[in-house]
C-alpha positions in Angstrom: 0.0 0.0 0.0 3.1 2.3 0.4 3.6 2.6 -3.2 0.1 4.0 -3.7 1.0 7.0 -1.1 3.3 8.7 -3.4 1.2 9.0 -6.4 -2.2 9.8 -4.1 0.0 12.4 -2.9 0.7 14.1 -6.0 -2.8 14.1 -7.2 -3.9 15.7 -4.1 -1.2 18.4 -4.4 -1.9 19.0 -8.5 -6.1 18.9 -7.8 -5.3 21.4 -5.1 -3.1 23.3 -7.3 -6.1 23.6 -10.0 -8.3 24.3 -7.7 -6.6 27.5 -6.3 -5.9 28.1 -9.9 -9.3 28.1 -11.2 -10.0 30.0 -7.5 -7.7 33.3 -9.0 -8.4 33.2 -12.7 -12.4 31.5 -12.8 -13.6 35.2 -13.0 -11.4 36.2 -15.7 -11.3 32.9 -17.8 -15.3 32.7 -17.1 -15.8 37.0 -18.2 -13.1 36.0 -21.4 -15.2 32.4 -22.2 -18.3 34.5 -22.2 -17.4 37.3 -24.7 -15.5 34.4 -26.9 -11.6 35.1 -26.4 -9.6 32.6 -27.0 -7.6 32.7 -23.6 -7.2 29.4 -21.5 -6.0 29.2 -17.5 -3.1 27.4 -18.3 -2.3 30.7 -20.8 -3.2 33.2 -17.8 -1.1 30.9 -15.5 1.9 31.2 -18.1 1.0 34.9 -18.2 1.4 35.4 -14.6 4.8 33.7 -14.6 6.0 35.9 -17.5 5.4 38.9 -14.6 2.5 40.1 -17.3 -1.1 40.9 -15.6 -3.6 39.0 -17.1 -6.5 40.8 -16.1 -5.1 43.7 -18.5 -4.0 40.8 -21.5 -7.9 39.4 -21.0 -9.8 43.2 -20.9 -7.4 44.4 -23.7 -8.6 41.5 -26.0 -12.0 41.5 -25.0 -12.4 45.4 -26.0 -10.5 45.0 -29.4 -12.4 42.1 -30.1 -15.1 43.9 -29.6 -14.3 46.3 -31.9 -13.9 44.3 -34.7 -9.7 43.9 -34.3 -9.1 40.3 -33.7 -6.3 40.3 -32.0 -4.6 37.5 -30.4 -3.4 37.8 -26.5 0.1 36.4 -27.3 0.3 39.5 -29.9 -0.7 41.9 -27.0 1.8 39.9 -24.4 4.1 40.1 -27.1 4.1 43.9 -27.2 3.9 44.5 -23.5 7.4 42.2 -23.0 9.0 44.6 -25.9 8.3 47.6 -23.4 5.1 48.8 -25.7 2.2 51.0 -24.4 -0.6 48.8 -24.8 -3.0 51.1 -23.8 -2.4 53.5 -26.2 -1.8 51.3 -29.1 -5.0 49.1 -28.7 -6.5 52.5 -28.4 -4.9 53.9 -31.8 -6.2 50.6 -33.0 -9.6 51.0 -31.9 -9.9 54.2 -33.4 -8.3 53.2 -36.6 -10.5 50.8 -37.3 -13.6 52.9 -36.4 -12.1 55.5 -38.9 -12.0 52.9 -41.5 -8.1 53.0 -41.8 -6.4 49.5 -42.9 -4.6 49.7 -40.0 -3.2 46.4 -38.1 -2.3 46.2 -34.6 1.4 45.0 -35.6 1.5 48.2 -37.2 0.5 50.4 -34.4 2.4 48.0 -32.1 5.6 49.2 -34.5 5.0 52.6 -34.6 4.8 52.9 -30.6 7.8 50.5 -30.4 9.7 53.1 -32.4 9.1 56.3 -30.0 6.2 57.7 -31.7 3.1 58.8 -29.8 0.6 55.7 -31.8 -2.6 57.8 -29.9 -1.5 61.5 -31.7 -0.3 60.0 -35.1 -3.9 57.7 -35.4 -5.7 61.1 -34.7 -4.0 63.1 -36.2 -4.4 61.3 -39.5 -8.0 61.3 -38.4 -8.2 64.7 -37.7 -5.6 67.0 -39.4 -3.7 69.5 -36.7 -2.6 72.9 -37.4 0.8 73.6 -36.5 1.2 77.4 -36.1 4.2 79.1 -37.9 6.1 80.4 -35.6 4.6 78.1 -32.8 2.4 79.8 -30.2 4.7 80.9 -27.5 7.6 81.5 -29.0 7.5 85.5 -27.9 7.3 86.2 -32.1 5.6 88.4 -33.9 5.9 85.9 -36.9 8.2 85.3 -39.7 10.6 88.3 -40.6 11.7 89.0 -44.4 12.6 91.8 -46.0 11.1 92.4 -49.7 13.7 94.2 -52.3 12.1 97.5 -51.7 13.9 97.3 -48.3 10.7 96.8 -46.1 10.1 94.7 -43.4 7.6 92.4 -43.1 6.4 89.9 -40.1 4.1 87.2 -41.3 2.4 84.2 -39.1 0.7 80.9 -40.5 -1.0 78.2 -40.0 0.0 74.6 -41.7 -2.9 72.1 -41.9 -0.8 68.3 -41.3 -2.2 64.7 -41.6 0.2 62.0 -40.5 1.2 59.8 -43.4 1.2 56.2 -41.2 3.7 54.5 -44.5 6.5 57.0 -43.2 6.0 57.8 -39.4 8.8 55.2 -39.0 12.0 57.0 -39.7 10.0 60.3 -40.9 11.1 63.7 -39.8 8.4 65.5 -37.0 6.7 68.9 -37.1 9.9 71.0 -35.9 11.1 70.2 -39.0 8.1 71.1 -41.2 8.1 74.3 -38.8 11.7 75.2 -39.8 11.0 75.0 -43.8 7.8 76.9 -43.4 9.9 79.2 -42.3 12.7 79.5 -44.6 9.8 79.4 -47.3 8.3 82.5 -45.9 11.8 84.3 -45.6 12.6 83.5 -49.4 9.0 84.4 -50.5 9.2 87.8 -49.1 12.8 88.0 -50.6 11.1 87.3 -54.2 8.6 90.3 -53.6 9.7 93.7 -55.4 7.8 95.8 -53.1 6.2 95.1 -49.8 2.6 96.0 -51.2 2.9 93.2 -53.3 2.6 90.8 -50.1 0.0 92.9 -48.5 -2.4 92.8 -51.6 -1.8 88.9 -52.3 -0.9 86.7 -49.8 -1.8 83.7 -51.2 1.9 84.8 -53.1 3.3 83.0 -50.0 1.1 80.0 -50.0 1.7 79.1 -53.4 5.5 79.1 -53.4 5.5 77.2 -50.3 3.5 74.4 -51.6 5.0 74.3 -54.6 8.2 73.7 -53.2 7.3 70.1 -51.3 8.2 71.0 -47.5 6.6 67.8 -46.6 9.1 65.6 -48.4 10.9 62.9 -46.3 8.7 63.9 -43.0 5.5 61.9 -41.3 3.5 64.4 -42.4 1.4 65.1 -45.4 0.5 69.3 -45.4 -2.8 69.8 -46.8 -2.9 73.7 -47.0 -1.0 76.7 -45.6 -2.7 79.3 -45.0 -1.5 83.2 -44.0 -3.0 84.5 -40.6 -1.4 87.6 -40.3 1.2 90.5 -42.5 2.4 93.0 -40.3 4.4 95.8 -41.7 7.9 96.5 -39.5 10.3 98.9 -40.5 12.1 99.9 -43.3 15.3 97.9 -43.0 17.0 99.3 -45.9 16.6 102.5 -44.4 18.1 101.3 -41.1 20.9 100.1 -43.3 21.8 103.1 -45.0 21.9 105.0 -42.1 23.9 102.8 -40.1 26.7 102.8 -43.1 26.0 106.2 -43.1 27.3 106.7 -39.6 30.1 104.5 -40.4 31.2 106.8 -43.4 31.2 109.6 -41.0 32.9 107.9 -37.8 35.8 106.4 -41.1 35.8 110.2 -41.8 36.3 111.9 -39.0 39.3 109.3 -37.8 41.0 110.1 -41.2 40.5 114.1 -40.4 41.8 114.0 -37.0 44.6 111.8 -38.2 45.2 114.9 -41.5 44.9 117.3 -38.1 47.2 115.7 -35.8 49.9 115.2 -38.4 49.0 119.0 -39.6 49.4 120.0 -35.8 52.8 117.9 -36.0 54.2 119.8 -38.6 53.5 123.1 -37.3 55.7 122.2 -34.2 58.1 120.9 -36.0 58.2 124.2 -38.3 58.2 126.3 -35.2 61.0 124.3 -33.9 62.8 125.1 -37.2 62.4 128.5 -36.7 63.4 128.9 -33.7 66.5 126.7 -34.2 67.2 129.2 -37.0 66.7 132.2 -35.0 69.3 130.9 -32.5 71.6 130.6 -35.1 70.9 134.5 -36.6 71.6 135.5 -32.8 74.9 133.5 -33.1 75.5 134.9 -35.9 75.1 138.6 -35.0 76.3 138.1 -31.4 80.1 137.5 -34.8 79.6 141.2 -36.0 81.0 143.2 -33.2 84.1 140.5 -33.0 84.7 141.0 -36.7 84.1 144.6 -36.4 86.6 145.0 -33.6 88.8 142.9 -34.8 89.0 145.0 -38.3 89.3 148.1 -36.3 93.0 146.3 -34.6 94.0 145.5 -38.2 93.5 148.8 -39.4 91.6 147.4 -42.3 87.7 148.2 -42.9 87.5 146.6 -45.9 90.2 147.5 -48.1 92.6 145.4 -49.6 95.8 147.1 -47.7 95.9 148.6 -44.3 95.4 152.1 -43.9 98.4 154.7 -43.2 99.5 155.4 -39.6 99.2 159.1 -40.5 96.8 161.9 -41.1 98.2 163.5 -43.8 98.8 159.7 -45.9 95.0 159.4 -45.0 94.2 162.6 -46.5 95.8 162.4 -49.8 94.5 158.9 -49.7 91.1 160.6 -49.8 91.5 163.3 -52.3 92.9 160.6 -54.6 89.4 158.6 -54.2 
């Protein structure tokens, strides 16, 4: 009879195993047997052990089952192991297929895998959003460009998006359809002769941005961009002019100070001349007495021979001149 225990044993510990089993998932496997979802206790059990709650598996399934996206509980395990948001992408789901999109839950399982938000991108190729150019908060009073006639201009719009799902995956976001709205604007103003040009026709801007395809290589498909608002800033040529204007005058001024201080220079140094040359006239006449005294001891004032010692040789002298 002792080789009977053994096996009685382990009956008694697997029946009381199912029964504590069925005692934790009879609610769920009973709520999942009654809306048809293919999900079996040993599954939940498996789930459990996999550190995956099976309550969220079983709901998840029953509501995309529900409506109308079969999908099978080791997909949705699948994507909660790879670190997914299963709420939001049986959600995106959901309302893809109510949208009538031919949309799979492997492909919003992908897209969420890959750092996109699945929710926005189903809804927003649902619904289009506006992206405002610049973006609301950005403390600017729009675009700037300034047209040939040297004007100003500040001009804000609005880009109408729908997410293109075939190129989420690798596709550039809004910042960068933000940033060549931009530029477009800037290079459209530049194009205009005068400003009044862009006041009377704005659509001038619309048309050169979407003929220009700013949504190439992004998620995003634009379906119109429209103008908002043209507001008129200053005359930047102006501004120019004057400011090279000032610089003309600053470089002008530099070059006369630098005329004045060499002018200024050479004064001194003339002055210096002269007086150098009146020292040398004072040297010179400080000579005549000298010579003059000296001519007087020689007897000679100019002649070529000395004069007589006597009065009367001096007097004929005379009478013979």
């Amino acid at each position: 009879m002792g080789w009977l225990v053994a096996p009685l044993l382990i009956a008694a510990v697997l029946a009381l195993g199912a029964v504590i089993v069925f005692a934790m998932f009879a609610g769920l496997w009973i709520e999942a047997k009654a809306n048809r979802v293919p999900v079996t206790l040993p599954g939940m059990v498996m789930m459990r052990l996999r550190h995956v709650d099976p309550a969220q598996i079983v709901k998840t399934t029953i509501t995309l089952w529900k409506a109308g996206a079969e999908v099978s509980p080791e997909d949705l395990e699948a994507h909660i192991l790879s670190g997914g948001n299963l709420p939001a992408a049986s959600e995106a789901l959901i309302i893809a297929q109510k949208a009538g999109l031919d949309t799979t839950f492997k492909e919003t399982a992908a897209i969420d895998l890959a750092g996109r938000d699945v929710l926005d991108a189903i809804r927003t190729r649902v619904k289009p959003k506006v992206l405002n150019c610049p973006p609301e908060g950005a403390g600017k009073r729009g675009i700037t460009g300034v047209a040939q006639d040297g004007i100003r201009l500040a001009i804000r719009a609005r880009v109408t998006v729908r997410t293109r799902l075939d190129r989420i995956i690798g596709g550039a976001g809004p910042e960068t359809i933000l940033a060549r709205v931009g530029e477009g604007i800037v290079a459209a103003i530049g194009q205009a002769k005068t400003h009044n040009e862009m006041l009377g026709r704005p659509e001038r801007v619309t048309e050169y941005l979407l003929a220009k395809g700013l949504d190439s290589g992004t998620c995003f498909e634009i379906l119109s961009i429209d103008v908002a608002d043209i507001d008129v800033l200053d005359n930047a040529s102006a501004k120019l002019r004057s400011a090279q204007a000032e610089a003309d005058k600053q470089i002008a001024q530099a070059k006369a100070e630098a005329r004045k201080a060499a002018a200024i220079a050479a004064r001194r140094e003339m002055k210096a001349k002269t007086v150098e040359m009146e020292s040398k006239v004072i040297a010179a006449e400080g000579n005549v007495p000298l010579a003059v005294a000296s001519a007087f001891g020689e007897k000679n004032l100019g002649r070529p021979r000395p004069l007589p010692p006597t009065v009367a040789h001096r007097v004929r002298w005379r009478i013979a001149r």
